[in-house]
C-alpha positions as CSV (number, residue, x, y, z in Angstrom):
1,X,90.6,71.6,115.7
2,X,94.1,73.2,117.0
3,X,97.4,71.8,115.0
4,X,98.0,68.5,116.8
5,X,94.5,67.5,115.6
6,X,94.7,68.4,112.2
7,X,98.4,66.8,112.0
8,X,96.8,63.8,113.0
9,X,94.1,63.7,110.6
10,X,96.8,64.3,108.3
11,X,99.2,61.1,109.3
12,X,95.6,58.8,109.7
13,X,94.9,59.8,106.0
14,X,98.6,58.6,105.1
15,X,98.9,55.3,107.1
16,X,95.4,54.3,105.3
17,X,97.5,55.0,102.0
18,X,100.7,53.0,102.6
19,X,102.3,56.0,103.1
20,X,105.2,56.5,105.4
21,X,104.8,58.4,109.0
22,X,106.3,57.7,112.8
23,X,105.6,55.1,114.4
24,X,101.9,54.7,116.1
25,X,100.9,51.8,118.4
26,X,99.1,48.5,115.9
27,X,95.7,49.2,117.5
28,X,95.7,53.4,117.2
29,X,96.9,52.1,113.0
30,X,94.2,49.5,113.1
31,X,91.3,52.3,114.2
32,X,92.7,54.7,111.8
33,X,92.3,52.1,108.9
34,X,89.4,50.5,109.8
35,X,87.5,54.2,110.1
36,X,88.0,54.8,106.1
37,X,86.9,53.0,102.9
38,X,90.2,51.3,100.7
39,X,91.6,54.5,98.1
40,X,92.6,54.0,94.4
41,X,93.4,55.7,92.0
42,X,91.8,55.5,88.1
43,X,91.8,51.3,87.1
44,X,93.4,50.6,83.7
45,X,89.5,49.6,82.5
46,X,88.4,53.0,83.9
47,X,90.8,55.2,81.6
48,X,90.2,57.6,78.8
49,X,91.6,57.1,75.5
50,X,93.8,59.8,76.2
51,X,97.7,60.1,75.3
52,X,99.5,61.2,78.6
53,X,101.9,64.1,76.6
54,X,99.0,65.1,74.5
55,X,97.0,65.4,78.1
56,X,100.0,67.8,79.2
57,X,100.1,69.6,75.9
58,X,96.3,70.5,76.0
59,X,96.7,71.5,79.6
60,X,99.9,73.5,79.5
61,X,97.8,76.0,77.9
62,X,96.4,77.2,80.8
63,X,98.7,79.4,82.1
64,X,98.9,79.6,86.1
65,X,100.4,81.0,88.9
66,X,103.6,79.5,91.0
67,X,104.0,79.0,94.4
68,X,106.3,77.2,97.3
69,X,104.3,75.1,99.9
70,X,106.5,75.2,103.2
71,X,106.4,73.5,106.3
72,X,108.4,73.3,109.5
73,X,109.5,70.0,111.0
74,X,112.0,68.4,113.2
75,X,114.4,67.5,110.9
76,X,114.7,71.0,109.3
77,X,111.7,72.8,107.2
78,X,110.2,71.1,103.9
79,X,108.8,72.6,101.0
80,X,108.1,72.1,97.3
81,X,107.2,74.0,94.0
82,X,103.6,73.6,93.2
83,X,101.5,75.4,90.3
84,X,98.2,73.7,91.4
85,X,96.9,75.9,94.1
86,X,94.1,78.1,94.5
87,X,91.7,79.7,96.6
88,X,88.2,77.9,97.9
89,X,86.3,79.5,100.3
90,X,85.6,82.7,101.2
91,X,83.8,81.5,104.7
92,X,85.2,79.6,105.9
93,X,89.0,80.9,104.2
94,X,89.9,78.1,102.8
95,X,92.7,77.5,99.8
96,X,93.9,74.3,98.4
97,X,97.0,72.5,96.8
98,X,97.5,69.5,94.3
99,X,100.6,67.2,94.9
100,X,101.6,63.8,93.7
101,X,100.8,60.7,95.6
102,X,104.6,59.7,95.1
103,X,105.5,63.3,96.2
104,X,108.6,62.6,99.1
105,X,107.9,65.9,100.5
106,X,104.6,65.5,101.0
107,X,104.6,63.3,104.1
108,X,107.0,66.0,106.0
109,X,103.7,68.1,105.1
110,X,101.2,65.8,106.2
111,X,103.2,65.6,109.6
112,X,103.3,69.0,110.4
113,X,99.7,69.5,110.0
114,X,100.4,73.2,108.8
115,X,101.9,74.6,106.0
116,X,102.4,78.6,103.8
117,X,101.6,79.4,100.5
118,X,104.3,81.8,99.2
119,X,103.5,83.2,95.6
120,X,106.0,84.2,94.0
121,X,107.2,87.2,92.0
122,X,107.9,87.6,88.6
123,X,112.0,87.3,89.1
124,X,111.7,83.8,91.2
125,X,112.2,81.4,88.7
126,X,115.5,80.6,89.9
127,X,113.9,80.2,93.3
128,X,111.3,77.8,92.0
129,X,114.0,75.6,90.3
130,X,115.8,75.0,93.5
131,X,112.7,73.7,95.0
132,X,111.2,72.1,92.4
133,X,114.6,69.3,92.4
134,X,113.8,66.2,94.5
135,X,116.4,65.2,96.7
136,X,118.4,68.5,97.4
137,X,118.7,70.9,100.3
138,X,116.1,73.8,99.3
139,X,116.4,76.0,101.6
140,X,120.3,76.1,101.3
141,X,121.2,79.9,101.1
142,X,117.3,81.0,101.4
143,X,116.1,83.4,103.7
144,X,112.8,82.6,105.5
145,X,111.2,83.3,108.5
146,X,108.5,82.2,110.5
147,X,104.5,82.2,109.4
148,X,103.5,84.0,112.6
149,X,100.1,81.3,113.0
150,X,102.2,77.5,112.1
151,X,105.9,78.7,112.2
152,X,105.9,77.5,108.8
153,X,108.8,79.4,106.4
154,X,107.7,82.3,105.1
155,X,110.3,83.0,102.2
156,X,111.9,86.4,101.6
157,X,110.6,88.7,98.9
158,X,107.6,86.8,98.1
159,X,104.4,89.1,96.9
160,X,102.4,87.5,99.1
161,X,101.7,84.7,101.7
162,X,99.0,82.2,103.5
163,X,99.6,80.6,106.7
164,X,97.2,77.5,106.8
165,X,96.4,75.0,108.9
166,X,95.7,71.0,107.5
167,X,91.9,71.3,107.0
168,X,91.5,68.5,104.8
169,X,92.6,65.7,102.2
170,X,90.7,64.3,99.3
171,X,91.9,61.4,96.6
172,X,92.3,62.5,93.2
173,X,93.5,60.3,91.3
174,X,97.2,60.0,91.2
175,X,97.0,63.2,93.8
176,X,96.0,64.4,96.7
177,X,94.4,67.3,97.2
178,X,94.8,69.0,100.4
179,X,92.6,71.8,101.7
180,X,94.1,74.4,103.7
181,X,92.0,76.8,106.3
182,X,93.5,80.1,106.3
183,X,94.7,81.2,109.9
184,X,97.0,84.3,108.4
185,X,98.2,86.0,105.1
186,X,100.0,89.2,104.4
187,X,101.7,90.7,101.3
188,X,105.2,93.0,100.9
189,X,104.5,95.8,100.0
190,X,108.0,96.2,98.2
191,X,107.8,93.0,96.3
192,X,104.0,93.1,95.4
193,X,104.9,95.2,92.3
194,X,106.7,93.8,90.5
195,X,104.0,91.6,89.2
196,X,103.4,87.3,89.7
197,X,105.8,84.5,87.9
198,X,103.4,83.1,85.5
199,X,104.1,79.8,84.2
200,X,102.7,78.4,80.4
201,X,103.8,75.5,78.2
202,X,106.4,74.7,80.3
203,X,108.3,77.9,80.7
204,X,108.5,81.0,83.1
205,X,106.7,84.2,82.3
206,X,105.7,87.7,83.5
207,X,102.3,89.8,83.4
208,X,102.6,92.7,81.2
209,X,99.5,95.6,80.7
């Protein structure tokens, strides 16, 4: 499936959702939300007997990785801070990506169909704030270039990247989760070094041996 196929896959996942896309003619929306069973998330009767900030507390133990999910797009690029990514598959290359059902960004994504992982280095924090703000011009004052498989932005001085296409998108909850298939990935050879931006208990960190 080339980009326009998996872009649309993308947008007929979001219209079944509520979610907002371009315009499409009523019987193409009708088709698309006929062809898949109503999505919810967890009902109140359903729920754990968890506290939500205790659920964060536990969890912010696990110490991850950070990264900047970009995307191209006619209005300008799109892209957003996102801890919640890993790889998948080996063969096929897959990765995958959490993001938030209310995420605003995440529709620009769906759209393009595509989209590049960019791990970032251990002195990116700032970098990560800027994108991690809802609302602002990210890519003010950042150097990117293009993903050579999507054109998505590849950002400058990032240990490492993956250039994906939109393979598919699952319901979790009050996420999606979006699974990437790997067309290209790379790292810098000059930024690589200096080690990954680690992120635990709600702050910024750095590997150390």
């Amino acid at each position: 499936m080339g980009h326009a196929g998996m872009a649309a896959t993308a947008i007929r996942y979001l219209r079944s959702v509520g979610a907002p896309t371009t315009a499409a003619p009523p019987a193409a929306h009708a088709r698309a939300t006929a062809a898949r069973p109503p999505l919810r998330a967890v009902r109140d009767d359903e729920r754990a007997p968890l506290d939500p900030a205790e659920f964060r507390s536990v969890l912010g133990h696990f110490a991850s990785g950070v990264t900047i999910i970009t995307a191209p797009g006619e209005a300008g690029p799109a892209g957003f801070a996102c801890q919640s990514f890993a790889s998948l598959s080996l063969d096929p290359p897959l990765v995958a990506f959490m993001v938030a059902r209310t995420s605003t960004t995440w529709p620009r994504l769906a759209q393009a169909g595509v989209f590049c992982v960019n791990i970032l280095g251990a002195a990116q924090g700032d970098l990560c704030r800027g994108f991690a703000v809802s609302g602002a011009d990210k890519f003010a004052g950042v150097h990117h270039t293009p993903a050579p498989a999507t054109g998505s932005p590849r950002l400058a001085d990032v240990p490492a990247w993956i250039d994906c296409t939109i393979h598919a998108v699952h319901t979790g909850g009050d996420h999606h989760i979006v699974v990437g298939r790997v067309e290209a990935l790379g790292t810098d050879p000059t930024a690589a070094p200096r080690g990954p931006l680690l992120f635990h208990r709600g702050t910024f960190g750095r590997f150390t041996q």
